[in-house]
PDB file of N, H, CA, C and O in Angstrom:
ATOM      1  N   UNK A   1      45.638   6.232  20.045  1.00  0.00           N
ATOM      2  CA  UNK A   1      45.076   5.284  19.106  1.00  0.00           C
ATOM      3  C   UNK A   1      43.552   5.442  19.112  1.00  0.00           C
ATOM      4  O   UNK A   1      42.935   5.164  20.140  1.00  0.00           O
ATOM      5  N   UNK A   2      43.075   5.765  18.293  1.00  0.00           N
ATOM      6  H   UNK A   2      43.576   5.991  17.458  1.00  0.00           H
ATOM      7  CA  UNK A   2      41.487   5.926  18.245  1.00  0.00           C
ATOM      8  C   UNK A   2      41.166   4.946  17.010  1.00  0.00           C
ATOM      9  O   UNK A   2      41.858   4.518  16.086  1.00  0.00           O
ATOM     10  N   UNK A   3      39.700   4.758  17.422  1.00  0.00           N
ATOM     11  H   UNK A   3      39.138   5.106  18.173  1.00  0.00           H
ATOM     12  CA  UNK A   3      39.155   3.426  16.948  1.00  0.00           C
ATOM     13  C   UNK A   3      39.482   4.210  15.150  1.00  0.00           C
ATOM     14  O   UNK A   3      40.460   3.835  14.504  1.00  0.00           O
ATOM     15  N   UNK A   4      38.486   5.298  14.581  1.00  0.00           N
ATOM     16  H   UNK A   4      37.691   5.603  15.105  1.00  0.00           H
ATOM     17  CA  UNK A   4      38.880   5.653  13.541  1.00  0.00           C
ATOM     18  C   UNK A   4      39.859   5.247  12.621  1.00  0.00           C
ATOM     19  O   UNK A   4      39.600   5.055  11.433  1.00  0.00           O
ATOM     20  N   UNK A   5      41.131   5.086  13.189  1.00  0.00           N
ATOM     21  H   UNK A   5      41.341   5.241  14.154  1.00  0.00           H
ATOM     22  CA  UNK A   5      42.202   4.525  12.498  1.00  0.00           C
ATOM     23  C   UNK A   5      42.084   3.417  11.923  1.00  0.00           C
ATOM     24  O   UNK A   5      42.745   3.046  10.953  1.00  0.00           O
ATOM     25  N   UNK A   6      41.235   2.816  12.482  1.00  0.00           N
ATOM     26  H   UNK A   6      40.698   3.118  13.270  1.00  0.00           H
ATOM     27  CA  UNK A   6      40.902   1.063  11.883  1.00  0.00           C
ATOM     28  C   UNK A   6      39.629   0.697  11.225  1.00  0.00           C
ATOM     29  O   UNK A   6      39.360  -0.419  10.781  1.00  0.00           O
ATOM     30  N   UNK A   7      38.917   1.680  11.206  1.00  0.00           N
ATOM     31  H   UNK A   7      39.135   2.587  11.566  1.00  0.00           H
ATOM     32  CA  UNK A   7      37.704   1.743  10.555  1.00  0.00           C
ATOM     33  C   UNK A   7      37.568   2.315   9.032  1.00  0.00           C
ATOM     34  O   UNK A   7      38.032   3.448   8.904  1.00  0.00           O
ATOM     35  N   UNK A   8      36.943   1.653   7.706  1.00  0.00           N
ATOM     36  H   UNK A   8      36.566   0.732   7.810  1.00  0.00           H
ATOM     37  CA  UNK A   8      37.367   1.785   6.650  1.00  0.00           C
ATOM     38  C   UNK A   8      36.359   3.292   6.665  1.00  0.00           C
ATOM     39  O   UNK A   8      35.464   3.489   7.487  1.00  0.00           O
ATOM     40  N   UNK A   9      36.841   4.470   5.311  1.00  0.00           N
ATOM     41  H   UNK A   9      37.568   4.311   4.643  1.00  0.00           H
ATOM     42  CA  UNK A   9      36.436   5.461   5.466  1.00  0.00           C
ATOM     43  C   UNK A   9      35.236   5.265   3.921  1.00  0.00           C
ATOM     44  O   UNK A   9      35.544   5.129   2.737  1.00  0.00           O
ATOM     45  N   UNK A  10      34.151   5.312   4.429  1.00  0.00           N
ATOM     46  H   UNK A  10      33.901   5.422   5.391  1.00  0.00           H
ATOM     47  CA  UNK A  10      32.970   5.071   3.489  1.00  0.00           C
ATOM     48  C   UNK A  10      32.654   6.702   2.650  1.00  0.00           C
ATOM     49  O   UNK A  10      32.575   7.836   3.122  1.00  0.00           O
ATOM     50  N   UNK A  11      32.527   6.178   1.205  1.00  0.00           N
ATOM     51  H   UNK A  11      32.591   5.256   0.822  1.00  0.00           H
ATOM     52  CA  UNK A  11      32.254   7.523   0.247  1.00  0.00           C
ATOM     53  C   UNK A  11      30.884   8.073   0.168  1.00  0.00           C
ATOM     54  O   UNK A  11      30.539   9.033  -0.521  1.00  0.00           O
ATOM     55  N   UNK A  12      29.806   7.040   1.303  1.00  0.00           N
ATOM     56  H   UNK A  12      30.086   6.260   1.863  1.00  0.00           H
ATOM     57  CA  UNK A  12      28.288   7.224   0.858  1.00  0.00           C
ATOM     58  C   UNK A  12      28.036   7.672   2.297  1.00  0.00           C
ATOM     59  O   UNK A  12      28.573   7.039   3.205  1.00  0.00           O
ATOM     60  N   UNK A  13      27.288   8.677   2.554  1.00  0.00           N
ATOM     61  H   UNK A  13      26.851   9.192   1.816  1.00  0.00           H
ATOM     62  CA  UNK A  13      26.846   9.225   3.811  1.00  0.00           C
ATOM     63  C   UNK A  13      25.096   8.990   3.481  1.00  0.00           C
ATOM     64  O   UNK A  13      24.538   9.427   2.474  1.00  0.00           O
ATOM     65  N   UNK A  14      24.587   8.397   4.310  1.00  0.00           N
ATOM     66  H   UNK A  14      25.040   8.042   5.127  1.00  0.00           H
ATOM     67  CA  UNK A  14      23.394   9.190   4.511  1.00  0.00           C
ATOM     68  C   UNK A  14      22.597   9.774   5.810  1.00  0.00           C
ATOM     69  O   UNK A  14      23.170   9.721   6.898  1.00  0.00           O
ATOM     70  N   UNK A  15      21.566  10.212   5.738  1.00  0.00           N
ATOM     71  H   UNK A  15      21.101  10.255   4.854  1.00  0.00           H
ATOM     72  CA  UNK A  15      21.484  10.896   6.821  1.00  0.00           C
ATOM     73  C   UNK A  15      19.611  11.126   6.831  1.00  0.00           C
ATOM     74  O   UNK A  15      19.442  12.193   6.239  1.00  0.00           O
ATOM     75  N   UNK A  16      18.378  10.626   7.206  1.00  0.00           N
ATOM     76  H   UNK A  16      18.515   9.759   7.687  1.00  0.00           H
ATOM     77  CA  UNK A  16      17.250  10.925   7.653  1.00  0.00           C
ATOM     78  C   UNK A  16      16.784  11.267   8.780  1.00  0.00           C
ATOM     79  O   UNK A  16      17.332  11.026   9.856  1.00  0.00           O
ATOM     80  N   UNK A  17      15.166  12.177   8.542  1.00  0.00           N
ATOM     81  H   UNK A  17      14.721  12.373   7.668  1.00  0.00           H
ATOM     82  CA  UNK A  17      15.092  12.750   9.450  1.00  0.00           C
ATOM     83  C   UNK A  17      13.178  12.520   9.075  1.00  0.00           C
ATOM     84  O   UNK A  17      12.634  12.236   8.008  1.00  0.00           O
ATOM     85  N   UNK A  18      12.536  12.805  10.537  1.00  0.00           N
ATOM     86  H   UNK A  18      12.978  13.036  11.404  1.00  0.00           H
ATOM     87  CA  UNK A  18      11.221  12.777  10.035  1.00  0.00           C
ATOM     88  C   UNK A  18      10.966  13.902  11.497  1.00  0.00           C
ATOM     89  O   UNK A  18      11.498  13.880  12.608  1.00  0.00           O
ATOM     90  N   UNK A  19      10.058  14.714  10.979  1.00  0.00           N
ATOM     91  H   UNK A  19       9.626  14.732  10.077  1.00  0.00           H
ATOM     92  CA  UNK A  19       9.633  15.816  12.100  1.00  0.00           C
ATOM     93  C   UNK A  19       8.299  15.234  12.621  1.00  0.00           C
ATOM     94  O   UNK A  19       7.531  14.673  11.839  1.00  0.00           O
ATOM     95  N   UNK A  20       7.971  15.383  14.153  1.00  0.00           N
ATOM     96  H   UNK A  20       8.594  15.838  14.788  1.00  0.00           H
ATOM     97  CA  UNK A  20       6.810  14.759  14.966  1.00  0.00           C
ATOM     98  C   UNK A  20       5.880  15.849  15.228  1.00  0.00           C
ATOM     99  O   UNK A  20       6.477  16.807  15.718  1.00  0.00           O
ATOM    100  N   UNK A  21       4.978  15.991  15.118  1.00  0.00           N
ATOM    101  H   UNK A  21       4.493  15.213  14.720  1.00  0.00           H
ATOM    102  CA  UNK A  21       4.116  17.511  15.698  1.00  0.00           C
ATOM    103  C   UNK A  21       3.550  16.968  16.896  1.00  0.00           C
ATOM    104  O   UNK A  21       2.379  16.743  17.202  1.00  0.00           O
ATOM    105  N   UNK A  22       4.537  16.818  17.456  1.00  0.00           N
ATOM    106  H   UNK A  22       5.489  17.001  17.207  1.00  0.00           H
ATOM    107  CA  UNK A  22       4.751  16.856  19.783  1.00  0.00           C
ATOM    108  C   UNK A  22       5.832  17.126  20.081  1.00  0.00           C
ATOM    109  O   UNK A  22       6.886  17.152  19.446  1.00  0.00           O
ATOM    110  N   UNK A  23       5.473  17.419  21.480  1.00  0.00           N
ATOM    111  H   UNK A  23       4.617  17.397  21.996  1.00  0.00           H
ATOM    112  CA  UNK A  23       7.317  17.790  22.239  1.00  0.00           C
ATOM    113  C   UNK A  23       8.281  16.938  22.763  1.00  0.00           C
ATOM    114  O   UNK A  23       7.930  15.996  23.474  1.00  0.00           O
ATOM    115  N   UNK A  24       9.320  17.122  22.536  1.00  0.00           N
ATOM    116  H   UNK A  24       9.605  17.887  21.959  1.00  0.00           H
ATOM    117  CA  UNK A  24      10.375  15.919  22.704  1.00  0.00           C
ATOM    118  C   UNK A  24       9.602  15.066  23.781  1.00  0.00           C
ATOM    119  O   UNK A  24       9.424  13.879  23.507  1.00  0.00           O
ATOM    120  N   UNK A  25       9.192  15.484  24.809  1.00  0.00           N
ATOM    121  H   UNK A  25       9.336  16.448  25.031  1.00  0.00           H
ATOM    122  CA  UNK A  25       8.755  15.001  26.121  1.00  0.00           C
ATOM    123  C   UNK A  25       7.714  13.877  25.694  1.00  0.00           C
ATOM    124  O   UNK A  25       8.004  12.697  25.893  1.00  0.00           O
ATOM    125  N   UNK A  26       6.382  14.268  25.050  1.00  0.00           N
ATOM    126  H   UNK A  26       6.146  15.226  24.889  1.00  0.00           H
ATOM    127  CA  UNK A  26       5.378  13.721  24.204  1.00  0.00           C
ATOM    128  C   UNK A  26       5.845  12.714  23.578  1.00  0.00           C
ATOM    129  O   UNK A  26       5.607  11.643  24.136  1.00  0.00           O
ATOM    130  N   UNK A  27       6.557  12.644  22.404  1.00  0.00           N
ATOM    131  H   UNK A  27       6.750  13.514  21.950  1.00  0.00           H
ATOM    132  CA  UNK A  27       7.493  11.898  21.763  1.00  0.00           C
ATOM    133  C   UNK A  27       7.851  10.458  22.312  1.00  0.00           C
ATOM    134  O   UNK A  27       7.451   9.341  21.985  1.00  0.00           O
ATOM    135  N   UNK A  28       8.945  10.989  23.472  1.00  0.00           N
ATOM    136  H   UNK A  28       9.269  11.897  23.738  1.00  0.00           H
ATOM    137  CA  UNK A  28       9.466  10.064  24.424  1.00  0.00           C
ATOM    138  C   UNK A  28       9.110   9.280  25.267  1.00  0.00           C
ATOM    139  O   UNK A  28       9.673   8.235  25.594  1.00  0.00           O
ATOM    140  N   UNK A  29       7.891   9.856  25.788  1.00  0.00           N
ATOM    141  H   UNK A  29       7.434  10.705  25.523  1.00  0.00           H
ATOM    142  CA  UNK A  29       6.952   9.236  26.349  1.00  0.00           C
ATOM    143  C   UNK A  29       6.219   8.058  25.562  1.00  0.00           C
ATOM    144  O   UNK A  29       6.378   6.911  25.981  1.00  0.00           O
ATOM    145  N   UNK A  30       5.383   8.299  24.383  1.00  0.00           N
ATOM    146  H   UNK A  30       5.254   9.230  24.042  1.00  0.00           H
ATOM    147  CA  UNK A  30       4.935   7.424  23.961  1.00  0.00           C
ATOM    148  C   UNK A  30       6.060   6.601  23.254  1.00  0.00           C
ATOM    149  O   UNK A  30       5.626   5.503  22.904  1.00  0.00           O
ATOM    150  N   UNK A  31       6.904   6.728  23.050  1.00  0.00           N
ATOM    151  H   UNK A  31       7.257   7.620  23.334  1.00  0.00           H
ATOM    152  CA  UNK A  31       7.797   5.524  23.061  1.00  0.00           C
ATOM    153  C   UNK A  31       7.789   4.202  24.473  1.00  0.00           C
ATOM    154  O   UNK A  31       7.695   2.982  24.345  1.00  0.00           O
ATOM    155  N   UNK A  32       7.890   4.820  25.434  1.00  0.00           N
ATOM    156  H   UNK A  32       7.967   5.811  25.538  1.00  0.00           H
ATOM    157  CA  UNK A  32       7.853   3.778  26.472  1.00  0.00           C
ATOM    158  C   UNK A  32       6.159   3.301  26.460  1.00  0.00           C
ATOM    159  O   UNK A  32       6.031   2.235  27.063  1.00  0.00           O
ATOM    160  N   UNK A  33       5.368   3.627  26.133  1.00  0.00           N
ATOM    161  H   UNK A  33       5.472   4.492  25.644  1.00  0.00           H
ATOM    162  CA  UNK A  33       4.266   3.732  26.270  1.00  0.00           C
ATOM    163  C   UNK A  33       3.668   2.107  25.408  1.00  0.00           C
ATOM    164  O   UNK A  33       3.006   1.099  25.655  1.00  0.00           O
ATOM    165  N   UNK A  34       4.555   2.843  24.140  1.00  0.00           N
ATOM    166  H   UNK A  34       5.093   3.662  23.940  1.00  0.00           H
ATOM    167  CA  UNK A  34       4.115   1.959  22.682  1.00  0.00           C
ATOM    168  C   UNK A  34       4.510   0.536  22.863  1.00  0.00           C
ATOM    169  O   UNK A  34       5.518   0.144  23.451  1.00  0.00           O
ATOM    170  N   UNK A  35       3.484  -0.280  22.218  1.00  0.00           N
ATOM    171  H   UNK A  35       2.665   0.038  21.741  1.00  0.00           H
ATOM    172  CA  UNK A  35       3.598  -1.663  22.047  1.00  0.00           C
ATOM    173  C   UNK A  35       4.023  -2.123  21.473  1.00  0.00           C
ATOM    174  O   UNK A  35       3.240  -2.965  21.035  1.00  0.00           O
ATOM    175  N   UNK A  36       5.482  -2.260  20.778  1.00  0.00           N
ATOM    176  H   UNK A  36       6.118  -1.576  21.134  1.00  0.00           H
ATOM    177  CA  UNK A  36       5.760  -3.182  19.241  1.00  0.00           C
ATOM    178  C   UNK A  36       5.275  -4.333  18.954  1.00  0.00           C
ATOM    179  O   UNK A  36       4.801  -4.333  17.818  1.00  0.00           O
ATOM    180  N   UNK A  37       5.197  -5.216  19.434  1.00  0.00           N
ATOM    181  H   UNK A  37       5.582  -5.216  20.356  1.00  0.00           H
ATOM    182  CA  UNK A  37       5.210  -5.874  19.685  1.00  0.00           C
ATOM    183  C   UNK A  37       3.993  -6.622  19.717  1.00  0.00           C
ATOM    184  O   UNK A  37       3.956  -7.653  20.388  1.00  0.00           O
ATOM    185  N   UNK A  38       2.822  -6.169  18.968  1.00  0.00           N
ATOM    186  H   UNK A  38       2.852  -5.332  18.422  1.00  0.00           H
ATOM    187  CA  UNK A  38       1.223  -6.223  19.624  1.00  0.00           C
ATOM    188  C   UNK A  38       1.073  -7.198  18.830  1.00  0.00           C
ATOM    189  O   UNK A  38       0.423  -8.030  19.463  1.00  0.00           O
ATOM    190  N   UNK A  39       1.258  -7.526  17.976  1.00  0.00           N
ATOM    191  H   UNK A  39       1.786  -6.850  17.462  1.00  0.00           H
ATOM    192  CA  UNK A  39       0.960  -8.310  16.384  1.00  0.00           C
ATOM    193  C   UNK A  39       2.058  -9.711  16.330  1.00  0.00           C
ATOM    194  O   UNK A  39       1.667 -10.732  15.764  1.00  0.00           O
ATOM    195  N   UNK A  40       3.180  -9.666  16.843  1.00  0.00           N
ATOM    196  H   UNK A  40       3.498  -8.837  17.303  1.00  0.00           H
ATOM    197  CA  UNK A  40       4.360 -10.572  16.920  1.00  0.00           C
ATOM    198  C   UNK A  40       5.263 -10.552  15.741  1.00  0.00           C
ATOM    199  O   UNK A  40       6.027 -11.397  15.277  1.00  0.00           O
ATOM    200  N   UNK A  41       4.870  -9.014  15.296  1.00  0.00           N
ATOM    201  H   UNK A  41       4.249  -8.327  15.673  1.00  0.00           H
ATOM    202  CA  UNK A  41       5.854  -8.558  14.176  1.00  0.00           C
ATOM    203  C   UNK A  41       7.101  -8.817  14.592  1.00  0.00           C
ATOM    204  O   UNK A  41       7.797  -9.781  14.273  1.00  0.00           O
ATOM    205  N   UNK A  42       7.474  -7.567  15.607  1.00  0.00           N
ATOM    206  H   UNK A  42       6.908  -6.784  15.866  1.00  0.00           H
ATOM    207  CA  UNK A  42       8.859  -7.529  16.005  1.00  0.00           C
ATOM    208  C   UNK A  42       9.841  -8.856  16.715  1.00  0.00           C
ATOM    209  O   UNK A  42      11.058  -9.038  16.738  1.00  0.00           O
ATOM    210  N   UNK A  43       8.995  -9.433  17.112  1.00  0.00           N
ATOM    211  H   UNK A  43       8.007  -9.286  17.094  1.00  0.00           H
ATOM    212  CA  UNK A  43       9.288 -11.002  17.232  1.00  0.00           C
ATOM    213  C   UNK A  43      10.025 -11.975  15.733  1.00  0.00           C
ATOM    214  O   UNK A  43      11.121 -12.525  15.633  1.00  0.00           O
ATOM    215  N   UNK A  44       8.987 -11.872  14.832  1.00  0.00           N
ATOM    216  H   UNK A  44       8.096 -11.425  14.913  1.00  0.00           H
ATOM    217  CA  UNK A  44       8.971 -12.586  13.897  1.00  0.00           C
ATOM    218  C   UNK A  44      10.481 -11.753  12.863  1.00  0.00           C
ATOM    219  O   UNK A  44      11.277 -12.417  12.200  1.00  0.00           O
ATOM    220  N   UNK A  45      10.517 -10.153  13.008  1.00  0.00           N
ATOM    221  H   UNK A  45       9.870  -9.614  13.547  1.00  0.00           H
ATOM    222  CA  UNK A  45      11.426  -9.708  11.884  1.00  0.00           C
ATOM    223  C   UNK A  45      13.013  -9.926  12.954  1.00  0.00           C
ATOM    224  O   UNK A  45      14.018  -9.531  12.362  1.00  0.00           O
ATOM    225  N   UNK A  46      13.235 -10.410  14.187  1.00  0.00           N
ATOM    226  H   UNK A  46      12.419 -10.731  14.668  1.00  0.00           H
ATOM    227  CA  UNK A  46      14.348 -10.900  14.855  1.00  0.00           C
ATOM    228  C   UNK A  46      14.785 -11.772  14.626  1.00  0.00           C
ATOM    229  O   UNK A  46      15.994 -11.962  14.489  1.00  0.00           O
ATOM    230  N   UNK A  47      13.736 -12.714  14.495  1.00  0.00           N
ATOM    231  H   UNK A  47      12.754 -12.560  14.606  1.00  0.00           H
ATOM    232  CA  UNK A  47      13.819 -14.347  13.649  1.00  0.00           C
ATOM    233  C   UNK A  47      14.339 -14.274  12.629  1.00  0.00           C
ATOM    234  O   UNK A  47      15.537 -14.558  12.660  1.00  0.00           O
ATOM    235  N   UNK A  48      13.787 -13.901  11.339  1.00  0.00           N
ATOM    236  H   UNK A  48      12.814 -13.670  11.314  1.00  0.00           H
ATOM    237  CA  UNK A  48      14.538 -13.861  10.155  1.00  0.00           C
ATOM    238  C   UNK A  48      15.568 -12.747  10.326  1.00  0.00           C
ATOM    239  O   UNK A  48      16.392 -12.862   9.419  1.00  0.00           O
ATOM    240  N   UNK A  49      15.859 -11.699  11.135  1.00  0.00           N
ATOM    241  H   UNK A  49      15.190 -11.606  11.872  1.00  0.00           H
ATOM    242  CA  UNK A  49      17.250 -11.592  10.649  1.00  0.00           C
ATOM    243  C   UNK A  49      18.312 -12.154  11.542  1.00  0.00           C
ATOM    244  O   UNK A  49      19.458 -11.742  11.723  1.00  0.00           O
ATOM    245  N   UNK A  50      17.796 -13.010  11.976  1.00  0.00           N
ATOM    246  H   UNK A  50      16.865 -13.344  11.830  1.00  0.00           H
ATOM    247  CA  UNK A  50      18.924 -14.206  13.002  1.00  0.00           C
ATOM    248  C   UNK A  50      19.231 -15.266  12.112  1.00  0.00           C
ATOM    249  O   UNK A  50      20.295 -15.872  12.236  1.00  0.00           O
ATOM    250  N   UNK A  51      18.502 -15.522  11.322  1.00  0.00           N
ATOM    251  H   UNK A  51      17.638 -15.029  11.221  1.00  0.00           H
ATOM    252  CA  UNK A  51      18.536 -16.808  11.131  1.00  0.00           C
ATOM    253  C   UNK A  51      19.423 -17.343   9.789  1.00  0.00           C
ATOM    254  O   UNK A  51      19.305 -18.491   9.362  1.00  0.00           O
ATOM    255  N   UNK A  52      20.311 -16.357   9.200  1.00  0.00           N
ATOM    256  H   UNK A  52      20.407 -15.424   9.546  1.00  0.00           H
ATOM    257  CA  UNK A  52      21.366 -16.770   8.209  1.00  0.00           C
ATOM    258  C   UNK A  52      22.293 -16.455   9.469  1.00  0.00           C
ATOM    259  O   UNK A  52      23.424 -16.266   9.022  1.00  0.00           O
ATOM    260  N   UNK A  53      22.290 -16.371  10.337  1.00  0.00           N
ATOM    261  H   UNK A  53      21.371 -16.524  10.700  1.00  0.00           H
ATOM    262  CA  UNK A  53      23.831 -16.566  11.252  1.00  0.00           C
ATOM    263  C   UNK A  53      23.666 -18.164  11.989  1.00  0.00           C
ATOM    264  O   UNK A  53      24.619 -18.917  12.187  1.00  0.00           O
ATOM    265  N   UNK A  54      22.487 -18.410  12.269  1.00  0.00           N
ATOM    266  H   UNK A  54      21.713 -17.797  12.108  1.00  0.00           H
ATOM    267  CA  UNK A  54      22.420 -19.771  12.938  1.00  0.00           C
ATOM    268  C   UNK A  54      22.346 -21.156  11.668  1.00  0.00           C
ATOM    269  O   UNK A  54      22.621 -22.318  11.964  1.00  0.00           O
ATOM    270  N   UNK A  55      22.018 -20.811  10.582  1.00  0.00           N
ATOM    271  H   UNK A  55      21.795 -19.866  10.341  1.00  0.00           H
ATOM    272  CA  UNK A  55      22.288 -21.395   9.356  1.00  0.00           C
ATOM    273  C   UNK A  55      23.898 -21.508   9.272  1.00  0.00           C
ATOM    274  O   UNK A  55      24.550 -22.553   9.283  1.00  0.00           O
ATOM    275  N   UNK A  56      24.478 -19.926   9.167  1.00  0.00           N
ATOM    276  H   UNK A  56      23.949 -19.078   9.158  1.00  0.00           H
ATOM    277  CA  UNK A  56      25.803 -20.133   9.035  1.00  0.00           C
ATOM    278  C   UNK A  56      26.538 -20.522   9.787  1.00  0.00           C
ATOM    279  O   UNK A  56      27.620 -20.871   9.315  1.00  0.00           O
ATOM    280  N   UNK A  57      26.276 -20.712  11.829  1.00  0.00           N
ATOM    281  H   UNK A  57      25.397 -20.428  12.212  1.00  0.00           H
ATOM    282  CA  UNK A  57      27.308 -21.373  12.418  1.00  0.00           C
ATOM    283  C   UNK A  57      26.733 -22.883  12.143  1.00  0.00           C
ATOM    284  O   UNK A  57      27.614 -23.721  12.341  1.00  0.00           O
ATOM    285  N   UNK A  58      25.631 -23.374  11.787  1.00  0.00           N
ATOM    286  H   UNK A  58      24.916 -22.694  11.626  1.00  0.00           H
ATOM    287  CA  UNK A  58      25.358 -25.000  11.562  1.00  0.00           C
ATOM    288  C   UNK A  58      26.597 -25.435  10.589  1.00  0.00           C
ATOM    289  O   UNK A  58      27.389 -26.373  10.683  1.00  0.00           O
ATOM    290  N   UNK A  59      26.472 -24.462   9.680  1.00  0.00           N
ATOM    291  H   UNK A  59      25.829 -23.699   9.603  1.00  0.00           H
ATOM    292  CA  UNK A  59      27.842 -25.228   8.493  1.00  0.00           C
ATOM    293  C   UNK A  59      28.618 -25.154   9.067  1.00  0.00           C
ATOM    294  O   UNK A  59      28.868 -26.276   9.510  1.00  0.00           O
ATOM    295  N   UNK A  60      29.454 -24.268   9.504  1.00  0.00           N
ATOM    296  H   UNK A  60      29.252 -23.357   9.145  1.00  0.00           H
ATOM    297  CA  UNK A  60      30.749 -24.113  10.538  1.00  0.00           C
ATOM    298  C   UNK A  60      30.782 -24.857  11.641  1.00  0.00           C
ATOM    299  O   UNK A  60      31.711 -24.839  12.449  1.00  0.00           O
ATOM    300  N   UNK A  61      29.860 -25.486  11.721  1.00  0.00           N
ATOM    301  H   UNK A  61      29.105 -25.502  11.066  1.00  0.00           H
ATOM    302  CA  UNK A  61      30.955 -26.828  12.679  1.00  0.00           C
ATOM    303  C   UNK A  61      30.168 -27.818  12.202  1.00  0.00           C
ATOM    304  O   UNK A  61      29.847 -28.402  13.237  1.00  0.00           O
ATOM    305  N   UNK A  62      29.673 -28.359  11.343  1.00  0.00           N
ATOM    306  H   UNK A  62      29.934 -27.884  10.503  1.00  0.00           H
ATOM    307  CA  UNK A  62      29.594 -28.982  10.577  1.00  0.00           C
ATOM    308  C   UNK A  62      27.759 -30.073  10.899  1.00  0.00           C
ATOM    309  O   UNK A  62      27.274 -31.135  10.507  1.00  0.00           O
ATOM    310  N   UNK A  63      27.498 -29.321  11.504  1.00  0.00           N
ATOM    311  H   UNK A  63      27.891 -28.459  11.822  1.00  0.00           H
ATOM    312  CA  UNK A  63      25.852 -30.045  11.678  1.00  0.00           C
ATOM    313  C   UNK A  63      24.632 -29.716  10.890  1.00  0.00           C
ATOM    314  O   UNK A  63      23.442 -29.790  11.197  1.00  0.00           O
ATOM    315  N   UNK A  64      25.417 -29.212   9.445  1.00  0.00           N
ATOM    316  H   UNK A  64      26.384 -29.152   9.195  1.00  0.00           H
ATOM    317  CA  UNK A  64      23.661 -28.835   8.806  1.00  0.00           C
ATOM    318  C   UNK A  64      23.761 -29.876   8.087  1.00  0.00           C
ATOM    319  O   UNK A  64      24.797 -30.506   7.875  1.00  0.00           O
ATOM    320  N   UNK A  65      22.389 -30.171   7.562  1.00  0.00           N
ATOM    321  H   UNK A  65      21.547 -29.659   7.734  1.00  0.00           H
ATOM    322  CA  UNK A  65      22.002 -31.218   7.185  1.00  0.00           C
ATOM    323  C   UNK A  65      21.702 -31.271   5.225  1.00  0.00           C
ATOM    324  O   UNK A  65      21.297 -32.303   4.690  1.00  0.00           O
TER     325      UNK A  65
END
């Protein structure tokens, strides 16, 4: 039984790519390095995409207002 079997088979593929001029190593590194977070962007874009699920369990049990 593999998961496949239960998973619907989609007609749209896509697929991107962006090339870095450093070495994987370089790359990877400044990933751990990097700050997302410096501005309270990545904070703030978690929020809004949380926040039609905590909207939607308020209706579902019945405490929105």
């Amino acid at each position: 039984m593999l998961l496949d079997d239960y998973l619907p088979e989609f007609d749209v593929r896509t697929r991107y790519a962006t090339r870095i001029a450093a070495s994987p190593a370089r790359a990877y590194a400044s990933l751990w390095t990097a700050n997302f977070d410096h501005w309270g962007i990545t904070r703030t874009l978690y929020a809004v995409r949380t926040l039609h699920r905590f909207r939607r369990d308020r209706v579902r049990h019945g405490d929105a207002s």
